[in-house]
Biopython code that builds the backbone (N, CA, C, O; Angstrom):
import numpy as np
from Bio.PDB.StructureBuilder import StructureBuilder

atoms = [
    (1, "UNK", "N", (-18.911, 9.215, -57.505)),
    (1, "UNK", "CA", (-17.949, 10.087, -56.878)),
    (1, "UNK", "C", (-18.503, 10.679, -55.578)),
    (1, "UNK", "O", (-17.730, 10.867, -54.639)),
    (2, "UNK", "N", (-19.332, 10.873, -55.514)),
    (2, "UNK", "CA", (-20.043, 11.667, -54.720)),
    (2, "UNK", "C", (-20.168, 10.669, -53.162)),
    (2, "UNK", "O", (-19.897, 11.184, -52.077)),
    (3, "UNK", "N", (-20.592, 9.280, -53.283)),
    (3, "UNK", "CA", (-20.502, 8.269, -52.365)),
    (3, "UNK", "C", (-18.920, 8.398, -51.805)),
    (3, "UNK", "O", (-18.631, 8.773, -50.668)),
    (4, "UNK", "N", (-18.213, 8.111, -52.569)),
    (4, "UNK", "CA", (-17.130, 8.122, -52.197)),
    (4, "UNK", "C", (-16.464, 9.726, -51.605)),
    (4, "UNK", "O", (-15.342, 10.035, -51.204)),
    (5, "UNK", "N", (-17.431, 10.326, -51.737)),
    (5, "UNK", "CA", (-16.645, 11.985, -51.209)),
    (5, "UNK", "C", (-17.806, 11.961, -49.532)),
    (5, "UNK", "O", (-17.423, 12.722, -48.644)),
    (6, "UNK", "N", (-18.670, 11.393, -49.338)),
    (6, "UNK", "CA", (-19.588, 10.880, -48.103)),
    (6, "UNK", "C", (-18.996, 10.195, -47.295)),
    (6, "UNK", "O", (-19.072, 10.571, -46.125)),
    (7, "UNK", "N", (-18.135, 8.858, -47.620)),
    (7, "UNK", "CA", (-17.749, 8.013, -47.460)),
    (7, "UNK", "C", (-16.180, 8.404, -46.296)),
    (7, "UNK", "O", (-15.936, 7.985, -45.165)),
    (8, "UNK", "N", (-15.409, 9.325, -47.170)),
    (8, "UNK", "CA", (-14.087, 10.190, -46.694)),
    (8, "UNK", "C", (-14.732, 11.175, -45.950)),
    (8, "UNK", "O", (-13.851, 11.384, -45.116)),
    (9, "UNK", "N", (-15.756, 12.023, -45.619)),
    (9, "UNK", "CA", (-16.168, 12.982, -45.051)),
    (9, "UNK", "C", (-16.565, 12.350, -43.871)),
    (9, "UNK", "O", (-16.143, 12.896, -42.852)),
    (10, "UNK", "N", (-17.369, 11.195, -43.692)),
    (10, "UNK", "CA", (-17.959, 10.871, -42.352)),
    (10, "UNK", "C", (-16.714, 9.966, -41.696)),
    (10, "UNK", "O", (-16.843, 9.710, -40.499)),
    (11, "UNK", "N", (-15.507, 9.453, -42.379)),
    (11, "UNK", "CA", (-14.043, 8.729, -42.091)),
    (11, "UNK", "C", (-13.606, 10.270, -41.246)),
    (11, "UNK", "O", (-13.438, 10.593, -40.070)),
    (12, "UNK", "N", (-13.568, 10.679, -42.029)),
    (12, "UNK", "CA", (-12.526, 12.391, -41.436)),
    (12, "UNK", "C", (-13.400, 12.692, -40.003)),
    (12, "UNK", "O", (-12.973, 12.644, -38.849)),
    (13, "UNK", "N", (-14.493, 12.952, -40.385)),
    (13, "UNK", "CA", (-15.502, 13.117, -39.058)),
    (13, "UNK", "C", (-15.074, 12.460, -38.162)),
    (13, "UNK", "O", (-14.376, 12.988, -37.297)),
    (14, "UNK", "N", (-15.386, 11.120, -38.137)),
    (14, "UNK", "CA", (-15.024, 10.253, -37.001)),
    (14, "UNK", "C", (-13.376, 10.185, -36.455)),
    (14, "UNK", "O", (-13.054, 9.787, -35.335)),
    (15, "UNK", "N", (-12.877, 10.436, -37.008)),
    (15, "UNK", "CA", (-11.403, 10.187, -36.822)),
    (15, "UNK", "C", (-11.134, 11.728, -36.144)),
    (15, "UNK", "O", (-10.287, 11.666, -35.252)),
    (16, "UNK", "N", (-11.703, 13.172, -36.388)),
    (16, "UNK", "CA", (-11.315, 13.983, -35.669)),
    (16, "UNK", "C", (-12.127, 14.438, -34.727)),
    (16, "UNK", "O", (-11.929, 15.520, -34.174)),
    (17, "UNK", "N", (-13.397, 13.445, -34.373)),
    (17, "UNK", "CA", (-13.912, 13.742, -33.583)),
    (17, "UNK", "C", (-13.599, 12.521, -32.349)),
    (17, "UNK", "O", (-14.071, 12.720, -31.230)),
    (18, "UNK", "N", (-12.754, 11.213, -32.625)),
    (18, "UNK", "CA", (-11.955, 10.660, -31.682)),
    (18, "UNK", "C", (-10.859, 11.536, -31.067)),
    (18, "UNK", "O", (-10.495, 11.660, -29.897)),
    (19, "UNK", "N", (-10.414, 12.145, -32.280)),
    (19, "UNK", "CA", (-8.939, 12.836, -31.695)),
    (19, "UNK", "C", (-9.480, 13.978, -30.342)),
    (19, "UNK", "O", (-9.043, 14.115, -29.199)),
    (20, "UNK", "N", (-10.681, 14.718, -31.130)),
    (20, "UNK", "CA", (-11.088, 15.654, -29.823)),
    (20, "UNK", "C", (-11.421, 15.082, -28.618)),
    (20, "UNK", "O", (-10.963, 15.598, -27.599)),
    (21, "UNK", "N", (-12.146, 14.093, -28.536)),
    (21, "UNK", "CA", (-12.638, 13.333, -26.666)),
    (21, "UNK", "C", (-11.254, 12.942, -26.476)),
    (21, "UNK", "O", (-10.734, 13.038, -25.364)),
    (22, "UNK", "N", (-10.609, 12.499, -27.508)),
    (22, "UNK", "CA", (-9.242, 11.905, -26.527)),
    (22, "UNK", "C", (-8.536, 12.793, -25.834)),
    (22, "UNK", "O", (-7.872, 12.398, -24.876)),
    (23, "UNK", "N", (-8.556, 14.539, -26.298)),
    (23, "UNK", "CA", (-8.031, 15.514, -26.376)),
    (23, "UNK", "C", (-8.551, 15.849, -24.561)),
    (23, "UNK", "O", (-7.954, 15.968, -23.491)),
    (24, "UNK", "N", (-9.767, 15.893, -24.954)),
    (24, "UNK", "CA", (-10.606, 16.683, -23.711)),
    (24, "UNK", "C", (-10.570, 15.677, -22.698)),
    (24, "UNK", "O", (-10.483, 16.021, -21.519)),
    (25, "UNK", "N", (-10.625, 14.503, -23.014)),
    (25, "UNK", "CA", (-10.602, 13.033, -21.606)),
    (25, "UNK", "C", (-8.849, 13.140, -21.118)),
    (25, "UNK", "O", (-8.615, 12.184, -20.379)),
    (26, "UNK", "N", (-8.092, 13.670, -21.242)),
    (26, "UNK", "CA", (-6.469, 14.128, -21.471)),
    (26, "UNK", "C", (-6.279, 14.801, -20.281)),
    (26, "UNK", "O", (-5.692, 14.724, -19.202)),
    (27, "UNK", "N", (-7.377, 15.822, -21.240)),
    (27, "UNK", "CA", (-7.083, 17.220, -20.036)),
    (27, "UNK", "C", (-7.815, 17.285, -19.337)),
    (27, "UNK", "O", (-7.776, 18.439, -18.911)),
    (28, "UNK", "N", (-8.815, 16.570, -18.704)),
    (28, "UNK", "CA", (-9.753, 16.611, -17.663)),
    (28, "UNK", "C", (-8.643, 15.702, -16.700)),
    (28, "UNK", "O", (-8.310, 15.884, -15.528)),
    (29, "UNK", "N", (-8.242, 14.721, -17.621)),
    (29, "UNK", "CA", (-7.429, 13.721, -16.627)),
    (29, "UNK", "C", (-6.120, 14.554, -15.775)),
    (29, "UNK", "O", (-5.871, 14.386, -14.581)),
    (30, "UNK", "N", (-5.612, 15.181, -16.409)),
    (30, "UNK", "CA", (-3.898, 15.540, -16.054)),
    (30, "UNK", "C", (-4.355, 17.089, -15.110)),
    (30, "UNK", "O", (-3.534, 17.270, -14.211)),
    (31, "UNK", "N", (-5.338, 18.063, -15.146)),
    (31, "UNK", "CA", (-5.368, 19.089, -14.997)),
    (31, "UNK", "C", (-6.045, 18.995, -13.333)),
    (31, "UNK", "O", (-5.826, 19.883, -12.509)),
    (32, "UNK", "N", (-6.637, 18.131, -13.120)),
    (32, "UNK", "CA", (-7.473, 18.231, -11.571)),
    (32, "UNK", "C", (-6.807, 17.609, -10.435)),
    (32, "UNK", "O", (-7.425, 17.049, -9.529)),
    (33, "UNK", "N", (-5.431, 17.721, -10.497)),
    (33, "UNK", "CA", (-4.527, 17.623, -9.253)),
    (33, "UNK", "C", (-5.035, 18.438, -8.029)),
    (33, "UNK", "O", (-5.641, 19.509, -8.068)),
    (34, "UNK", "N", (-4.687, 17.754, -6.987)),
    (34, "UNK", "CA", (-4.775, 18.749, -5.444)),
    (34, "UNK", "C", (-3.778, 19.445, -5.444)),
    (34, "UNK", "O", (-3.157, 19.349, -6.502)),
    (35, "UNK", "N", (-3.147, 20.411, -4.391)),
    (35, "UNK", "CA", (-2.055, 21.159, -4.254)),
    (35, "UNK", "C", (-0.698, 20.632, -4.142)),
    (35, "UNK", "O", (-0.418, 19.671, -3.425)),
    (36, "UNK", "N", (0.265, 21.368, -4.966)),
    (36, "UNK", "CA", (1.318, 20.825, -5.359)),
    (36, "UNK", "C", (2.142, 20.207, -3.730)),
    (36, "UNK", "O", (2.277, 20.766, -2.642)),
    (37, "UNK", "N", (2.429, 19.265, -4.072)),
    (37, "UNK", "CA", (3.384, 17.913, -2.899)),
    (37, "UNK", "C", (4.423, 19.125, -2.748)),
    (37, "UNK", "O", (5.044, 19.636, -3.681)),
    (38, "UNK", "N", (4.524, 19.633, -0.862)),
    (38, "UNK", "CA", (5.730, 20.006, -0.252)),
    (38, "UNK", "C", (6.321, 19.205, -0.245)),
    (38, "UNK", "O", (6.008, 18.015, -0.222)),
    (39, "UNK", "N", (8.049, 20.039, -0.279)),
    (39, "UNK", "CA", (9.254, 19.495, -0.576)),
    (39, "UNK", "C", (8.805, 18.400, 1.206)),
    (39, "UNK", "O", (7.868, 18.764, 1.917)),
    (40, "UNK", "N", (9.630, 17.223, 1.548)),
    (40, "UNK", "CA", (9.540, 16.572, 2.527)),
    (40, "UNK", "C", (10.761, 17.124, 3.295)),
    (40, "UNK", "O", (11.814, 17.489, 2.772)),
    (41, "UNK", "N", (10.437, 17.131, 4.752)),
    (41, "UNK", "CA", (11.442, 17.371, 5.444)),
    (41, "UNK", "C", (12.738, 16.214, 5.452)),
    (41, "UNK", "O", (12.808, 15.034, 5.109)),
    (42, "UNK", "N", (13.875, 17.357, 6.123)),
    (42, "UNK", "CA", (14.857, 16.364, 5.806)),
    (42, "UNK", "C", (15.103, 15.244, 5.982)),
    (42, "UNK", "O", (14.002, 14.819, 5.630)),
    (43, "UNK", "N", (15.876, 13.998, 6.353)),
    (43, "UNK", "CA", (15.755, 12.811, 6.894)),
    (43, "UNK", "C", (16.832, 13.152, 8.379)),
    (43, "UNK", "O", (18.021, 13.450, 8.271)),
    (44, "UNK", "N", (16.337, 13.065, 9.268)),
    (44, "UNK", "CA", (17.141, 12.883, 10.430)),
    (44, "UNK", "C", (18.749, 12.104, 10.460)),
    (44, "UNK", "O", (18.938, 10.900, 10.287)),
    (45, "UNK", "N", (20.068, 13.397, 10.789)),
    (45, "UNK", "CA", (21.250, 12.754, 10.335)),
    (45, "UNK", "C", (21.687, 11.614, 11.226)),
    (45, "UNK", "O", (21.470, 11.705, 12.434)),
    (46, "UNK", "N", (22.314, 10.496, 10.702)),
    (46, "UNK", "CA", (22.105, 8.959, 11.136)),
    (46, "UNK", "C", (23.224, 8.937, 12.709)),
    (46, "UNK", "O", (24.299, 9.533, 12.773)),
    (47, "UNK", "N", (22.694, 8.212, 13.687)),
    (47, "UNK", "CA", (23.014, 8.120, 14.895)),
    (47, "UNK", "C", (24.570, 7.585, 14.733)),
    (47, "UNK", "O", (24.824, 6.539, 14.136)),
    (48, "UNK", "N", (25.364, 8.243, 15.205)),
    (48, "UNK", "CA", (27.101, 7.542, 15.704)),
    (48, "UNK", "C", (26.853, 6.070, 16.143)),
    (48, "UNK", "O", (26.171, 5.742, 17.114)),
    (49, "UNK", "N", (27.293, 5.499, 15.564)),
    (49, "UNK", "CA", (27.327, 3.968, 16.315)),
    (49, "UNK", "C", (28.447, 3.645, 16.888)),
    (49, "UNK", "O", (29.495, 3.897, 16.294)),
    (50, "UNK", "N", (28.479, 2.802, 18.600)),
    (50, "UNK", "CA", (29.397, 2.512, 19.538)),
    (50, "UNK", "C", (30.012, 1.185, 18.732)),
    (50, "UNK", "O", (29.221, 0.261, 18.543)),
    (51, "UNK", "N", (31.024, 1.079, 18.374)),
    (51, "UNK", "CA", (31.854, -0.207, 18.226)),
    (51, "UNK", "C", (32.158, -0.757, 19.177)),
    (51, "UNK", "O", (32.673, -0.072, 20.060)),
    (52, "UNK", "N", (31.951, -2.419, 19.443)),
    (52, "UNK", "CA", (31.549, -3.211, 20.227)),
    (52, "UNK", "C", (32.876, -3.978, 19.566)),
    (52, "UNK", "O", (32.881, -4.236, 18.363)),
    (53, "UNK", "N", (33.828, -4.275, 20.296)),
    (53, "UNK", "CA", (34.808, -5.554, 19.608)),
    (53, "UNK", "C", (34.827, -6.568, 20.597)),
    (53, "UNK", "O", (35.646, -7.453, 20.348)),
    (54, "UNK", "N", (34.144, -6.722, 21.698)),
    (54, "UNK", "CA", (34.332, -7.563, 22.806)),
    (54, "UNK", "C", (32.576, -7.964, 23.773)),
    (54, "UNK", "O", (31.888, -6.958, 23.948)),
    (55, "UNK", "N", (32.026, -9.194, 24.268)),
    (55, "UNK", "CA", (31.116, -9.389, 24.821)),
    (55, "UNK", "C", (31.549, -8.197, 26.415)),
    (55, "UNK", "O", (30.785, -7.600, 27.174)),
    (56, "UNK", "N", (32.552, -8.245, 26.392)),
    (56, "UNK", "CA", (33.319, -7.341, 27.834)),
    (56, "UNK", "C", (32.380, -5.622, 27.985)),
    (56, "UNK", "O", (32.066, -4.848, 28.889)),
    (57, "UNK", "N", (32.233, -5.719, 26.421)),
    (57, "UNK", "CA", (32.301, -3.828, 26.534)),
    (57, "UNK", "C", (30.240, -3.515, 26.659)),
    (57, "UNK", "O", (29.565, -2.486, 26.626)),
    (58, "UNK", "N", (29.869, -5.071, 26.813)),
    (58, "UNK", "CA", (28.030, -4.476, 26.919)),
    (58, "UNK", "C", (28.115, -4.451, 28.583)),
    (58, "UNK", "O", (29.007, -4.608, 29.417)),
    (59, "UNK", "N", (26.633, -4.153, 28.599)),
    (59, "UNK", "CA", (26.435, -3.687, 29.545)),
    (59, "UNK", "C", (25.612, -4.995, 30.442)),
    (59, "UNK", "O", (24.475, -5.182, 30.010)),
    (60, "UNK", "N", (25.941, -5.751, 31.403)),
    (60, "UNK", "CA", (25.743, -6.752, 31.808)),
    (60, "UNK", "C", (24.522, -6.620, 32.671)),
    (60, "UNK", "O", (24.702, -5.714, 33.485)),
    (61, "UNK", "N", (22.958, -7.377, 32.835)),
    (61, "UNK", "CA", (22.141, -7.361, 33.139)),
    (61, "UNK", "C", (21.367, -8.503, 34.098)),
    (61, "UNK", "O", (20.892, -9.362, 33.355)),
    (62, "UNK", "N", (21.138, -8.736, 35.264)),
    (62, "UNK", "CA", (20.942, -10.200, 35.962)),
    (62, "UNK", "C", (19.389, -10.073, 36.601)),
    (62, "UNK", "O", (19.359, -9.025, 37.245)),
    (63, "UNK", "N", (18.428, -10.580, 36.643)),
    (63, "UNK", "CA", (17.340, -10.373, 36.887)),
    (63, "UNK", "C", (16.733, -11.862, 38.197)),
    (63, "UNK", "O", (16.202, -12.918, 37.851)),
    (64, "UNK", "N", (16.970, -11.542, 39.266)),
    (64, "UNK", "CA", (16.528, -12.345, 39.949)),
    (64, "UNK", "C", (15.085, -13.395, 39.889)),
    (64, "UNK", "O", (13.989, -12.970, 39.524)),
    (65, "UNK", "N", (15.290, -14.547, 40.237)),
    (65, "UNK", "CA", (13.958, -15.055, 39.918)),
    (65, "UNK", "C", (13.689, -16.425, 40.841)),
    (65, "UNK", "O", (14.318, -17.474, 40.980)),
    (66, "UNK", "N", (12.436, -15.895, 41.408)),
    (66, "UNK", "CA", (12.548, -17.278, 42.027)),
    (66, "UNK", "C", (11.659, -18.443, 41.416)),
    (66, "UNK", "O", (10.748, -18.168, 40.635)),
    (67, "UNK", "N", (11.954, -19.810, 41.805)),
    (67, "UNK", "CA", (11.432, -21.107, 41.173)),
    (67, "UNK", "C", (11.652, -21.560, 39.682)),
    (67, "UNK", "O", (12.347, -20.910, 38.902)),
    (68, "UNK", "N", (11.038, -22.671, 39.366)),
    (68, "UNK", "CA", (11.586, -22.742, 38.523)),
    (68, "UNK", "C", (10.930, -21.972, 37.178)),
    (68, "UNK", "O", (9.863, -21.383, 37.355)),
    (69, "UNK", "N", (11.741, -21.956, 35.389)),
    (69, "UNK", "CA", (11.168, -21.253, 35.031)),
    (69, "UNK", "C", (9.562, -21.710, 34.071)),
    (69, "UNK", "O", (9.074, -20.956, 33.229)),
    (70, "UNK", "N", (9.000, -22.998, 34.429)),
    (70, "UNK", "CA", (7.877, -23.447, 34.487)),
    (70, "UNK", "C", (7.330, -22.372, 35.083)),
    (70, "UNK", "O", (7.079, -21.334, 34.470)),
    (71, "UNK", "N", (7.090, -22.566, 36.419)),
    (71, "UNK", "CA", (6.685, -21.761, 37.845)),
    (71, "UNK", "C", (6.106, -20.707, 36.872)),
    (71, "UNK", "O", (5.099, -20.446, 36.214)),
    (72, "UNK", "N", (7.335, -20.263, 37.173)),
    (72, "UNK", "CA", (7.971, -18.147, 36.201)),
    (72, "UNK", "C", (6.344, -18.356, 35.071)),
    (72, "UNK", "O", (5.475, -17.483, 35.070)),
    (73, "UNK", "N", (6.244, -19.526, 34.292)),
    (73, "UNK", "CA", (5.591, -19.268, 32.961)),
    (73, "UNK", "C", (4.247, -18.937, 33.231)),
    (73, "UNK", "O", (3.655, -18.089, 32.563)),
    (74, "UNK", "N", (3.558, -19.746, 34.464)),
    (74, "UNK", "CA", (2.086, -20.087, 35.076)),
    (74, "UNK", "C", (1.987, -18.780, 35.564)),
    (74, "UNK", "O", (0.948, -18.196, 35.254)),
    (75, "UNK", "N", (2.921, -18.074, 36.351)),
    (75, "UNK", "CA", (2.348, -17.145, 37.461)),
    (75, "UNK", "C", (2.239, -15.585, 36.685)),
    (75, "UNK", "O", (3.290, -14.977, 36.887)),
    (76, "UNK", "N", (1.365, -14.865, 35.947)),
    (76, "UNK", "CA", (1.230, -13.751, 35.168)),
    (76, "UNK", "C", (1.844, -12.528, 36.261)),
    (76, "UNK", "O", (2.402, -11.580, 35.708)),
    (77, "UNK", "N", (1.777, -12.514, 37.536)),
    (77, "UNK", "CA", (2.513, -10.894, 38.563)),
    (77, "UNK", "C", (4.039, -11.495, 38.180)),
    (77, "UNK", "O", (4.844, -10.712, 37.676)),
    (78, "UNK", "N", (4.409, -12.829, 38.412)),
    (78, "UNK", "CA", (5.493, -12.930, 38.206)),
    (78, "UNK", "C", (6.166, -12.695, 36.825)),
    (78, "UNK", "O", (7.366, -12.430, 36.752)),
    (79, "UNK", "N", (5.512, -12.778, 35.931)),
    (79, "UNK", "CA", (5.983, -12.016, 34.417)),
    (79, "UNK", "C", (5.950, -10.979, 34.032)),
    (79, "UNK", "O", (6.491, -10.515, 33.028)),
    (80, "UNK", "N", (5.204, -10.411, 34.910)),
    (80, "UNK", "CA", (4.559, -9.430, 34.515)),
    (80, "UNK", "C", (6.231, -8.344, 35.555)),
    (80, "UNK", "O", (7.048, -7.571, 35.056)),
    (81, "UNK", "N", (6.104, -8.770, 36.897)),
    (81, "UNK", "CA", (7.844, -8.330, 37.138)),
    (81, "UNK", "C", (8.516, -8.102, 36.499)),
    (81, "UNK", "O", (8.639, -6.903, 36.251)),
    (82, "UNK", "N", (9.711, -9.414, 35.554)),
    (82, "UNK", "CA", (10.526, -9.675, 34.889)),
    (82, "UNK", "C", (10.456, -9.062, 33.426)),
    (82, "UNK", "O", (11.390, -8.882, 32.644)),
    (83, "UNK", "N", (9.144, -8.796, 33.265)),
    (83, "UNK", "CA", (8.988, -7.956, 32.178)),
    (83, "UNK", "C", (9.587, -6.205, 32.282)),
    (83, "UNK", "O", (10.441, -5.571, 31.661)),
    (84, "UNK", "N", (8.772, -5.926, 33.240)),
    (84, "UNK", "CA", (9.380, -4.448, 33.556)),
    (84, "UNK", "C", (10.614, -4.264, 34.381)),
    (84, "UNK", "O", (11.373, -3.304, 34.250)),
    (85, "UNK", "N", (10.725, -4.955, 34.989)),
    (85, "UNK", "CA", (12.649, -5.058, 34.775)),
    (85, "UNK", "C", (13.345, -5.043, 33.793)),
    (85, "UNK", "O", (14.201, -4.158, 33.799)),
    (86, "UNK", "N", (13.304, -5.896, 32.653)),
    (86, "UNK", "CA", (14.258, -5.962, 31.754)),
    (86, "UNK", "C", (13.570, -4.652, 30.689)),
    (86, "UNK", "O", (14.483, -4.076, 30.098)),
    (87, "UNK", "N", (12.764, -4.330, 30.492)),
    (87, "UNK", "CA", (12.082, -3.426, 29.773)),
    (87, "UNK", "C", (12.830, -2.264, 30.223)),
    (87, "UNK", "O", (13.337, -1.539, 29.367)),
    (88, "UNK", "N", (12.994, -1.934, 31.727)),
    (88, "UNK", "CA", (13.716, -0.965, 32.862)),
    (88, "UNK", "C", (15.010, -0.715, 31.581)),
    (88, "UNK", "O", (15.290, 0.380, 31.093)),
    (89, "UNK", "N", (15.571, -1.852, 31.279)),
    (89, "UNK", "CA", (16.891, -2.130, 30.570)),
    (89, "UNK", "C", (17.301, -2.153, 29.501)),
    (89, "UNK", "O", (18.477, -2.460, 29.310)),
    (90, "UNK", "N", (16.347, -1.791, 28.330)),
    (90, "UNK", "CA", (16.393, -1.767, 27.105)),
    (90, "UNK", "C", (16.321, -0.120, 26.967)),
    (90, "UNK", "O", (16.339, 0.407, 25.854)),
]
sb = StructureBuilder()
sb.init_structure("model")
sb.init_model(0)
sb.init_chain("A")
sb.init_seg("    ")
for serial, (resi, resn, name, xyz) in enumerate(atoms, 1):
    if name == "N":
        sb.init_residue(resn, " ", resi, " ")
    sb.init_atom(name, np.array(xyz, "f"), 0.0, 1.0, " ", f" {name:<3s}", serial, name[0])
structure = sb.get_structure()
C-alpha cells in the first residue's frame, strides 16, 4: 500500500508542478507588453473623382522632338528633356 501511496504522491507532484511552470511561463508570456497601441489616425476622406465619358474631356499633351526616335534613345540630354517635360505634365 504504501508503494502505491509513493507512487500517486510523486504522479500528483509532477502533474501540479507542470500545471505551475505552465502557469508562470503564461504569465511571463502575456504580461510584458510595451505601451498600449494608440488608436490610429483617421484614414484621409477619399478624393472626388472627375468622370471622363469622352477621349475629348483629357487634357491633350504634344512634346516636340527632333530625329528619329532611335536618335531620341542614344542621346541621354535628349531624354533627359522629354523626361521633364512630360513629368512638367503629370
Amino acid at each position: 500500500m504504501r508503494c502505491l501511496r509513493d507512487a500517486m504522491t510523486k504522479t500528483m507532484s509532477a502533474i501540479i508542478l507542470s500545471a505551475v511552470l505552465s502557469l508562470v511561463i503564461l504569465a511571463g508570456c502575456g504580461g510584458q507588453g510595451g505601451p498600449a497601441p494608440q488608436d490610429a489616425p483617421p484614414p484621409p476622406p477619399p478624393v472626388e473623382k472627375i468622370k471622363i465619358d469622352s477621349l475629348d474631356e483629357l487634357p491633350s499633351h504634344s512634346y516636340p522632338l527632333t530625329g528619329t526616335v532611335s536618335e531620341l534613345l542614344d542621346d541621354p540630354a535628349g531624354m533627359e528633356a522629354l523626361k521633364t517635360a512630360y513629368t512638367a505634365d503629370i
